[in-house]
C-alpha positions in Angstrom: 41.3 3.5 -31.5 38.0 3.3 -32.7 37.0 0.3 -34.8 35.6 0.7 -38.6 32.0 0.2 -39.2 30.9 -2.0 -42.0 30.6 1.0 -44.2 34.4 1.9 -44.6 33.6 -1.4 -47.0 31.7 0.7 -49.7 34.8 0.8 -51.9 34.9 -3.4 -51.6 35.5 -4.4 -55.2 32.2 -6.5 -54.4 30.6 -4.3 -52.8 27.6 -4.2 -55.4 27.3 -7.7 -55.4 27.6 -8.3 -51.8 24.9 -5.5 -51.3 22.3 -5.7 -54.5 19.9 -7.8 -52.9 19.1 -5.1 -49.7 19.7 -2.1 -52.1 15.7 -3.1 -53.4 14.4 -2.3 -50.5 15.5 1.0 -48.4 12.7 1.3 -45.5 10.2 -1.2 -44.3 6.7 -0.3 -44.8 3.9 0.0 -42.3 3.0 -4.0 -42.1 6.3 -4.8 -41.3 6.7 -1.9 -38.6 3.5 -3.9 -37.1 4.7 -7.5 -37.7 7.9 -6.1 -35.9 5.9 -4.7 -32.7 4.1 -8.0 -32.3 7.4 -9.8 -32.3 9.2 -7.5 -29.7 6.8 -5.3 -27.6 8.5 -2.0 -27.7 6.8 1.5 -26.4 8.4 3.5 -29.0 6.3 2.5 -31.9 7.3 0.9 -34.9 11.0 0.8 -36.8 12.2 2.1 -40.1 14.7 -0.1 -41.4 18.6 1.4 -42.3 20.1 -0.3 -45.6 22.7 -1.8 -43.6 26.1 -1.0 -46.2 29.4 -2.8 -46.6 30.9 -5.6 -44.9 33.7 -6.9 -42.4 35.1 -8.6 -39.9 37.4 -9.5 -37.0 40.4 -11.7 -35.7 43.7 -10.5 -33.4 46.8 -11.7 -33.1 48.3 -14.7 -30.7 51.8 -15.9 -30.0 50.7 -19.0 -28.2 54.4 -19.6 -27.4 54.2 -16.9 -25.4 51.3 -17.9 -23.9 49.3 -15.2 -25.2 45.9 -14.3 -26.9 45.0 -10.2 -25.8 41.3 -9.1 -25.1 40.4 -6.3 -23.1 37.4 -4.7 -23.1 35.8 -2.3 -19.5 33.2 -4.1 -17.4 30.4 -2.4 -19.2 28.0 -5.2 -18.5 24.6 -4.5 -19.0 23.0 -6.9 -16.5 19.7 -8.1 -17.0 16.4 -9.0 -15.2 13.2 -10.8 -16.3 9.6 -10.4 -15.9 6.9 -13.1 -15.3 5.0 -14.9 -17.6 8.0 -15.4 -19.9 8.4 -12.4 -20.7 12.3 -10.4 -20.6 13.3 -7.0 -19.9 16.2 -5.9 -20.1 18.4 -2.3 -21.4 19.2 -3.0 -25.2 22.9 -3.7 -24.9 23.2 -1.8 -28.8 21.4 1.1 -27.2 22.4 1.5 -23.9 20.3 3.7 -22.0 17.6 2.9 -24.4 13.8 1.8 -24.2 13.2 -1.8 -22.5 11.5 -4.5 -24.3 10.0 -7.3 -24.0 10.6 -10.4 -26.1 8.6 -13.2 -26.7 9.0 -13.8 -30.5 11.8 -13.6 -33.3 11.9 -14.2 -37.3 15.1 -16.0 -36.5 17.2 -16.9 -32.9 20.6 -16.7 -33.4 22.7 -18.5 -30.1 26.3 -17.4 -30.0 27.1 -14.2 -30.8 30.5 -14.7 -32.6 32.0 -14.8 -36.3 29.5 -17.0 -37.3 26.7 -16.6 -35.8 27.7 -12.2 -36.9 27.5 -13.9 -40.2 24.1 -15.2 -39.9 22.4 -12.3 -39.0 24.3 -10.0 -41.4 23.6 -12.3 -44.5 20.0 -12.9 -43.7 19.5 -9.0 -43.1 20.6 -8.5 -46.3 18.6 -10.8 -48.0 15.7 -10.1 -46.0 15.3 -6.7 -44.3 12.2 -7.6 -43.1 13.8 -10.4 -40.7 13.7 -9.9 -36.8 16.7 -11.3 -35.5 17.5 -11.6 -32.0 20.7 -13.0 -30.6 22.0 -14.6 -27.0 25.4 -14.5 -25.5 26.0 -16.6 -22.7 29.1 -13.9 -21.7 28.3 -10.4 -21.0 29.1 -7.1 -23.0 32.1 -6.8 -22.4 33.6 -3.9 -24.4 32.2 -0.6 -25.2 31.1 -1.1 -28.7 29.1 -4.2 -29.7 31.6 -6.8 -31.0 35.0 -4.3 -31.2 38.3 -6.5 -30.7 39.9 -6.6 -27.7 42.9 -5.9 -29.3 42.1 -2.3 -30.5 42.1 -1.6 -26.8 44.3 -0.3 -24.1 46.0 -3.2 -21.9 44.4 -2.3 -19.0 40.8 -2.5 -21.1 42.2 -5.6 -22.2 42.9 -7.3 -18.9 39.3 -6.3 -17.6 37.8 -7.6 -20.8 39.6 -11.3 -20.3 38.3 -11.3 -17.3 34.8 -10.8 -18.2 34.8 -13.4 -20.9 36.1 -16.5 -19.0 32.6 -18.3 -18.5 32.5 -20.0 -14.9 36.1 -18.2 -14.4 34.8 -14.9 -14.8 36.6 -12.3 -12.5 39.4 -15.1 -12.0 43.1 -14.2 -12.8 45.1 -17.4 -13.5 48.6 -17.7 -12.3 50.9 -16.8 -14.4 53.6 -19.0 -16.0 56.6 -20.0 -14.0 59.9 -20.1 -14.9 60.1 -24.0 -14.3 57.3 -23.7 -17.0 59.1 -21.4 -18.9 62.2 -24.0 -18.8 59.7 -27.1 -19.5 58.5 -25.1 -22.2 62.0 -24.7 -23.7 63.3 -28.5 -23.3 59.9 -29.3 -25.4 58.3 -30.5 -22.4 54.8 -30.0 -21.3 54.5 -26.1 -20.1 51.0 -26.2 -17.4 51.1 -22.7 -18.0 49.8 -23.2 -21.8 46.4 -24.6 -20.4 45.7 -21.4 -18.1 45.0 -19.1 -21.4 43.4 -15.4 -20.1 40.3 -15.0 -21.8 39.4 -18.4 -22.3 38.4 -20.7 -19.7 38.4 -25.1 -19.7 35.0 -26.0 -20.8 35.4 -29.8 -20.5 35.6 -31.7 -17.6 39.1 -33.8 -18.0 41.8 -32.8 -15.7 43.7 -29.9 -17.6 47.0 -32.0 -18.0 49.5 -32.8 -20.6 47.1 -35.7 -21.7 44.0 -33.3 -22.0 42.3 -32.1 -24.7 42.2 -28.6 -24.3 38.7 -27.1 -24.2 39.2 -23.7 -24.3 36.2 -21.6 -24.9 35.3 -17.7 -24.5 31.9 -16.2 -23.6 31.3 -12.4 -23.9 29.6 -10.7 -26.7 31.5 -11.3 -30.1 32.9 -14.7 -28.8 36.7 -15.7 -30.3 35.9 -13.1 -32.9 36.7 -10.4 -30.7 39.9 -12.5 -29.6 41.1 -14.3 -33.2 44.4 -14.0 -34.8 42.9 -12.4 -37.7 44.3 -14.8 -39.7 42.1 -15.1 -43.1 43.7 -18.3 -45.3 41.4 -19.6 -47.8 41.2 -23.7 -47.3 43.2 -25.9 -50.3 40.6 -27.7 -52.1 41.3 -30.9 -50.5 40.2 -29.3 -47.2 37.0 -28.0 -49.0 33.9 -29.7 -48.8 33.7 -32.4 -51.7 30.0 -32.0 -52.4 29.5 -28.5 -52.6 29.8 -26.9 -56.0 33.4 -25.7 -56.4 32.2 -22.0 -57.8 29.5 -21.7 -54.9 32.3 -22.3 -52.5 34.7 -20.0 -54.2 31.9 -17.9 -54.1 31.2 -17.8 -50.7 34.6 -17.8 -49.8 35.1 -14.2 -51.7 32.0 -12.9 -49.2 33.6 -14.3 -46.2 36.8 -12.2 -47.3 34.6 -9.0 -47.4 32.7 -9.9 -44.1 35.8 -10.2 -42.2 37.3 -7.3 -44.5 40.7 -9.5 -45.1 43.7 -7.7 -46.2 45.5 -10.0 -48.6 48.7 -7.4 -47.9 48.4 -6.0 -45.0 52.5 -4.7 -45.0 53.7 -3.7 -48.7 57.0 -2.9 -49.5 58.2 -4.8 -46.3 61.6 -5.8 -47.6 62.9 -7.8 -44.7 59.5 -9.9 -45.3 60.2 -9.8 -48.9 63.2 -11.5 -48.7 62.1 -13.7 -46.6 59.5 -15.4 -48.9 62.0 -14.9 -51.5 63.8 -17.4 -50.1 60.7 -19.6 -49.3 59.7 -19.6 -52.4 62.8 -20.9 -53.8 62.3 -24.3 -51.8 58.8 -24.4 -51.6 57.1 -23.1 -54.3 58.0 -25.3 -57.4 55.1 -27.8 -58.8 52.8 -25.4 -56.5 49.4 -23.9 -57.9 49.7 -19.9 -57.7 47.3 -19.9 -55.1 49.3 -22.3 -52.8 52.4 -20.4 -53.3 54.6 -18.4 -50.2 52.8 -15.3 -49.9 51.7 -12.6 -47.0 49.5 -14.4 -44.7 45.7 -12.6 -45.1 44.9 -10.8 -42.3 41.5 -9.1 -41.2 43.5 -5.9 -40.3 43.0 -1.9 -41.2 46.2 0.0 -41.2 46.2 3.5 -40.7 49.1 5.8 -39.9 48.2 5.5 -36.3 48.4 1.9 -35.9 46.5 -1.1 -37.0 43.1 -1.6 -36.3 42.1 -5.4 -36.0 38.7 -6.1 -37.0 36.1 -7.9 -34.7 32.6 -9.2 -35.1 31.4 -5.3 -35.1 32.9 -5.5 -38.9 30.9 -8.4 -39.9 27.7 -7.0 -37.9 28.3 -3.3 -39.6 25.4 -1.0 -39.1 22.9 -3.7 -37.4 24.8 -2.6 -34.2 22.8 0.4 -34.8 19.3 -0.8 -36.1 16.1 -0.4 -33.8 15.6 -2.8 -31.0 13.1 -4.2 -32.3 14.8 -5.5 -35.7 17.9 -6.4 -34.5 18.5 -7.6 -30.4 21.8 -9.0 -28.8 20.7 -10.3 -25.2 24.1 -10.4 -23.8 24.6 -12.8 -19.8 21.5 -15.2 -21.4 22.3 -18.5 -22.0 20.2 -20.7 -24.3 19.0 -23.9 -22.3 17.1 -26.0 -25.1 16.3 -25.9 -28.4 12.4 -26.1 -28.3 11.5 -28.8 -31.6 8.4 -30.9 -32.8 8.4 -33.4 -35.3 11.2 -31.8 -37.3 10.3 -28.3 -36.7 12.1 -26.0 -34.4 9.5 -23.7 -32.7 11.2 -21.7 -30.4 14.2 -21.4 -27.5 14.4 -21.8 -23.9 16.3 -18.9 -22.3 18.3 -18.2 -18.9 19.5 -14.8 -17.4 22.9 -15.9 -15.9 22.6 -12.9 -13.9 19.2 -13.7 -11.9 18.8 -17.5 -13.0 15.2 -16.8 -13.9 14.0 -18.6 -17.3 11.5 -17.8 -20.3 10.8 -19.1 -23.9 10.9 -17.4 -27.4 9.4 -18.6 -29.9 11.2 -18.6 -33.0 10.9 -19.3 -37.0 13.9 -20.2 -37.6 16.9 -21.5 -34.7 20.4 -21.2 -35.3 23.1 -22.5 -33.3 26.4 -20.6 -33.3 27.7 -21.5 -29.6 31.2 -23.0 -31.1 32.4 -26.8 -32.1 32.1 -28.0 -28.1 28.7 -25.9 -26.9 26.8 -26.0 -30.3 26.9 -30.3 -29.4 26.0 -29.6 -26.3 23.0 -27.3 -26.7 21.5 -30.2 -29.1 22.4 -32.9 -27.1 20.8 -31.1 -23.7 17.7 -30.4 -26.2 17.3 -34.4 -26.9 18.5 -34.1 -30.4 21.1 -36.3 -30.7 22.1 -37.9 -33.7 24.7 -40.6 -33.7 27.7 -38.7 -35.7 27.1 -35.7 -32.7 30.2 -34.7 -30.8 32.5 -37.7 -32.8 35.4 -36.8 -34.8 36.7 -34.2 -33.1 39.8 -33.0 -34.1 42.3 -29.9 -33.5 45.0 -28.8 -35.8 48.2 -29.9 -33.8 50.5 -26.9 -33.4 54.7 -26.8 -33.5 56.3 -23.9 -32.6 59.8 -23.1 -33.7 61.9 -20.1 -32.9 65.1 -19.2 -35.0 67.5 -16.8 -35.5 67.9 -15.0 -39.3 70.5 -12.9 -40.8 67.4 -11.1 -42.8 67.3 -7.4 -42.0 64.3 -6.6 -40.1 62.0 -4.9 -39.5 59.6 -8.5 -40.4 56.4 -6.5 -40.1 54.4 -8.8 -42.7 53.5 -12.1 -41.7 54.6 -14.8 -44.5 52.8 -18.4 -45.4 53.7 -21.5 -46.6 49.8 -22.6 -47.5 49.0 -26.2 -47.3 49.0 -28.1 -50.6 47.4 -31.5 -51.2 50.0 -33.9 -51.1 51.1 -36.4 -48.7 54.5 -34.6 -48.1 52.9 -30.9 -46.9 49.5 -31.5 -44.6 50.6 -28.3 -42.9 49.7 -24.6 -42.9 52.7 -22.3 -41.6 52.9 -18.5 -40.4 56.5 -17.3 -40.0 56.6 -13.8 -38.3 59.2 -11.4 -36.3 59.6 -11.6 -32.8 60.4 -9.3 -30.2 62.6 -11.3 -26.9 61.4 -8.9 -24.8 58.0 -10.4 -24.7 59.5 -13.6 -23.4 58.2 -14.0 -19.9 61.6 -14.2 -18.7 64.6 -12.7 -19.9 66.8 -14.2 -22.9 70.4 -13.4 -24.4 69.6 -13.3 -28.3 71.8 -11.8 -30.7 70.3 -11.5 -34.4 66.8 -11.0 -35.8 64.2 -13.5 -33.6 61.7 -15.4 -35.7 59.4 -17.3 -34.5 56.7 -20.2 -36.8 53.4 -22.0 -36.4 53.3 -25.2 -38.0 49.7 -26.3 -38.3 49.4 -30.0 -38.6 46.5 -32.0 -39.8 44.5 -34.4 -37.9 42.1 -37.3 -39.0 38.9 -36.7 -38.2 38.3 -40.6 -36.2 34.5 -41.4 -34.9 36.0 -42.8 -31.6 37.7 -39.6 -30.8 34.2 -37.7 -29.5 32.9 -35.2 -26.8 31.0 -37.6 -23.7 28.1 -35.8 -22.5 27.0 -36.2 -18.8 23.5 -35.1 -18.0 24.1 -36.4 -14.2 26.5 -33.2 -13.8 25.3 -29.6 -15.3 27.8 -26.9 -15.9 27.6 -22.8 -15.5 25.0 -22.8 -17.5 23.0 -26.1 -16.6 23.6 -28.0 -19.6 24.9 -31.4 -19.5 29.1 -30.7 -18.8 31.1 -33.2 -20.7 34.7 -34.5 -21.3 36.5 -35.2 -24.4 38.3 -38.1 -25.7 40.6 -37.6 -28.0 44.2 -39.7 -27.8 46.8 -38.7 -30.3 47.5 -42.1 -32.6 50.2 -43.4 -34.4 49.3 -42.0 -37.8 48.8 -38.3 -35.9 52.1 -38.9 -34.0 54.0 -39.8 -37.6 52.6 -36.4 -39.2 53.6 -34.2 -35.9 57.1 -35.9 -36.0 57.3 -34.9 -39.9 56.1 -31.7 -38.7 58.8 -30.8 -36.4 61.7 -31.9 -38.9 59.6 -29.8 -41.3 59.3 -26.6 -39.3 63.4 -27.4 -38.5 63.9 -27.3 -42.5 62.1 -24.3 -42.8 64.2 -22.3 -40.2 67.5 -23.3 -41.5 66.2 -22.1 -44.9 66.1 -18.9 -43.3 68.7 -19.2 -40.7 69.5 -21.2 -37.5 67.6 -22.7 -34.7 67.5 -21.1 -31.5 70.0 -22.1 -29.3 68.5 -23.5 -25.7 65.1 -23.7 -27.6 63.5 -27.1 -28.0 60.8 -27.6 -31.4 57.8 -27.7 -29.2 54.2 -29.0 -30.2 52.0 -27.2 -28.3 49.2 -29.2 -26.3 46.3 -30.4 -28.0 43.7 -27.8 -28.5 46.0 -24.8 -28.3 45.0 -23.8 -31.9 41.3 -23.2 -30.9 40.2 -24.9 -34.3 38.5 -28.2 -32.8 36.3 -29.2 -36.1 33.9 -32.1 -37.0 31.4 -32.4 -34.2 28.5 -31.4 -36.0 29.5 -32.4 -39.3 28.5 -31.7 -42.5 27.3 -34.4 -44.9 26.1 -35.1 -48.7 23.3 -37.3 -47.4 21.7 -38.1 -43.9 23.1 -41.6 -43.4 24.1 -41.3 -39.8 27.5 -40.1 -40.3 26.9 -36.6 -40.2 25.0 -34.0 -38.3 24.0 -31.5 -41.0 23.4 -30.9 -45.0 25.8 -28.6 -47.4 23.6 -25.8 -46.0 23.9 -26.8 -42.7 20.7 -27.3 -41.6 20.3 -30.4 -39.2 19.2 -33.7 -40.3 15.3 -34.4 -40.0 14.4 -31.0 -39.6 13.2 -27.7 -41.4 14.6 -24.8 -39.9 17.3 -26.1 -37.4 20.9 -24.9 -38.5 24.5 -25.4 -36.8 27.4 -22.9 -37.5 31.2 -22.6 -36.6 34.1 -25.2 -37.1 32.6 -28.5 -35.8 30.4 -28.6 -39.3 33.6 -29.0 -41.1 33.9 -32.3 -42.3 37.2 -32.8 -44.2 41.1 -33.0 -42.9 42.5 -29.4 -42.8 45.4 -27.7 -41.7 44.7 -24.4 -42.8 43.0 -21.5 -40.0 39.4 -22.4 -40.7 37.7 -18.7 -39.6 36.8 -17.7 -43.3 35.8 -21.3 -44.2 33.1 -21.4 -41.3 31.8 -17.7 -42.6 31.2 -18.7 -46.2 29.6 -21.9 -44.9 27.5 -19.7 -42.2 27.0 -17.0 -45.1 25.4 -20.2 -47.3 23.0 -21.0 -44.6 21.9 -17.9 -44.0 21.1 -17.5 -48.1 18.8 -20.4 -47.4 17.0 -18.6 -44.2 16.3 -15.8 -46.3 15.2 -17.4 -49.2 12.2 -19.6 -46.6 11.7 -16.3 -44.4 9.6 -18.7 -41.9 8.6 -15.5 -40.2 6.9 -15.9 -36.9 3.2 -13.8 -37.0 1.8 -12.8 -34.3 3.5 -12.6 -30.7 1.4 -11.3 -27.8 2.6 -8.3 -26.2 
């Protein structure tokens, strides 16, 4: 099933805000068709610049407790060579087939090609058509339409596209789970098979054991957003950031909603559902602002009488997949080595082709880095910018899972959420959904409706708890590998204890608990939200990485995206918090337009 464009979003209700600043301007003229040929030699002349229309995004659905999290996309890898002198050639993965180039020079270099990083380049296209942006994925192409979700595909698409996008474990297919695991898994003891996650692959060094951190990370084009739950919560105010105007964050958050085109109710007139947060609501919902009350859980899904469509980075990107090379350039299989900076100014990139190890340097007038909350520290750190709050206070939303039995008529189509409120007695977010037993690895005698819950479980941000960098041992893509230290402590244990008797209360308001089936917390880093390691602060007093706009201490045009800039205690999904930060950042890009001037061909 084909994936909508950005331009199903015309009929947004804020669509004319979300679009007025690009409608000035329809085509670039003839100096910016030149400035554009000196940034990326081309041989087809200059561009003419398409008013990029509507917005959206992407995210897919997981059920961790059955060790899942589908992608799939054919091994449509467009592999790429360089020439010398620093200069690259390769096909334009947006155009296959189409004219080579050869870059030397970009407006603005984007590294990381997912959600955020999407968002960077869609917001400061807007905002400034004149912009050329060029983009690097580490991971190859691996689906046949820039940034589509792997979900939209068929399962055997799907397998082939996991494989692509598990880094150093590319090609590798990891056992699958066992039914000792499956029985560990049960009794609420540590399942192994929860740290082999197809996909994703273990980007830290630690041993992958029930004391680990979990690392997971993905690397194709479109990153997690071609493999997210789709999930699209706004944050409670507590988890918002303290020093950034409340109506510019609302703000941005309303963008974020039409970038990643969330569907606020996705299932109407699901009754089972219905009932369901009835019932919720009765225990949960007095003394609750209306925002915070049970609803349907937002989700960044199209439904159309042939199925659902979940919506990937090719929603938030919407017609830039399309633009002429020369204005708009994903270099998928390149990996970005170093940051390239003089005193405070960010003048360019050094790239890698992982598929012929050959290296050259862009120059660039603006650098973002979008390469997730464990890479993103590690790009800076291997670039020799390395402030102290860098890589500390990582945290991870600690996950309980909870299966139950309800006497509620199904179907339960629409998911339902308790939203985290900010009290002391509720630092959770929790998604309650139907389940079908036949997706169980191994076969289970269940009579009555299966349920099964998410309980998302806040985590103090602690500066001891940090990512270790070790430049004495380079990883897949010769940056410095690293480990992560991160032990649970006794005020985390406390809250995941209340969290279990909490996701217990919750499914005996509903029904009972699963017979044989243990309240399991998940391991640590399961939830793919790992936050603070490039932190946001109000002012550059060494506890913090970056300012409200994200832009990195002590320089000019250096940003950092994606959940490690968030600096507060959250339990709820953070995917459309990062993109209204990211979409605030790239505001600020436009507004400087440090274009670059002259590149030689």
């Amino acid at each position: 099933m084909r994936s909508p464009r950005g331009g199903d979003l015309l009929e947004h209700p804020l669509k004319a805000d979300l679009l007025a600043p690009q409608q000035r301007l329809e085509t670039v003229g003839a100096d910016a068709e030149l400035h554009g040929q000196s940034l990326f030699s081309l041989g087809n002349g200059g561009a003419t610049l398409r008013r990029s229309a509507g917005l959206s995004g992407t995210l897919a659905s997981e059920n961790i407790l059955h060790n899942l999290i589908d992608f799939a996309t054919p091994p449509s890898v467009h592999a790429v060579k360089n020439e010398k002198n620093l200069r690259r050639t390769s096909s334009n993965p947006c155009h296959p087939g189409g004219p080579t180039m050869t870059i030397l020079a970009a407006d603005v270099v984007i590294v990381g090609s997912g959600p955020t990083g999407s968002t960077y380049a869609r917001i400061i296209r807007r905002d400034w058509p004149e912009a050329r942006i060029l983009m690097v994925e580490a991971g190859p192409k691996a689906t046949p339409e820039i940034g589509r979700h792997l979900d939209n595909l068929p399962d055997a698409a799907r397998t082939e596209a996991q494989l692509l996008a598990q880094g150093p474990k590319r090609g590798e297919s990891y056992a699958p789970i066992t039914r000792d695991e499956w029985e560990a898994r049960k009794a609420g003891k540590h399942d192994a098979s929860l740290l082999r996650r197809p996909g994703l692959f273990f980007a830290n060094t630690d041993t992958p054991d029930e004391r680990a951190f979990a690392g997971f990370a993905a690397a194709s084009v479109g990153g997690m957003g071609v493999q997210w739950t789709s999930g699209c919560p706004h944050p409670s105010k507590s988890e918002r950031v303290p020093f950034i105007d409340a109506a510019e964050m609302e703000a941005a958050l309303q963008l974020a909603d039409a970038l990643l085109g969330a569907n606020k109710h996705p299932f109407p007139g699901c009754k089972g559902s219905e009932e369901m947060r009835r019932r919720l609501g009765e225990v949960f919902n007095p003394g609750r602002p209306k925002d915070r009350k049970v609803q349907p859980m937002p989700l960044a899904y199209t439904v159309t009488e042939e199925g659902v469509i979940t919506h990937g980075t090719d929603h938030i990107l919407g017609e830039m997949v399309t633009e002429p090379e020369e204005m708009f350039r994903i270099l998928p299989e390149t990996a970005c080595r170093r940051v390239l900076h003089e005193n405070g100014v960010a003048t360019g990139v050094e790239l890698v082709s992982m598929a012929n190890g050959e290296s050259w340097k862009v120059e660039a007038g603006t650098v973002v880095v979008a390469a997730d909350s464990l890479h993103g520290p590690q790009l800076l750190y291997g670039s020799g910018i390395r402030p102290e709050a860098l890589g500390r206070g990582i945290n991870d939303h600690y996950l309980i899972n909870r299966f139950f039995i309800t006497d509620i008529e199904g179907p339960l189509t629409s998911m339902s959420w308790i939203p985290r409120v900010d009290t002391e007695d509720f630092p959770f977010s929790v998604t309650i959904h139907g389940n079908d037993p036949a997706k169980f690895p191994f076969p289970e005698e269940i009579e009555g409706t299966l349920v099964g819950m998410g309980l998302f479980v806040a985590a103090d941000p602690r500066p001891e708890n940090r990512i270790v960098f070790d430049e004495d041992n380079l990883d897949w893509k010769g940056l410095p590998s690293f480990s992560i230290h991160a032990p649970v402590n006794e005020v985390d244990q406390e809250r995941i204890e209340m969290g279990k008797a909490m996701a217990e209360k919750i499914a005996t308001t509903l029904g009972t608990l699963l017979d044989g089936f243990a309240t399991v917390r998940i391991p640590t880093g399961n939830s793919l939200h790992y936050q603070g390691t490039m932190r946001m602060g109000e002012s550059d007093d060494g506890t913090s990485v970056c300012d409200r706009y994200s832009r990195v201490w002590g320089f000019e045009n250096l940003y950092v995206a994606g959940n490690g800039i968030i600096p507060t205690v959250t339990a709820t999904n953070p995917t459309p918090f990062i993109v209204a930060l990211a979409s605030m950042g790239a505001q600020k890009i436009a507004e400087t337009r440090r274009a670059v001037a002259k590149a030689d061909a």
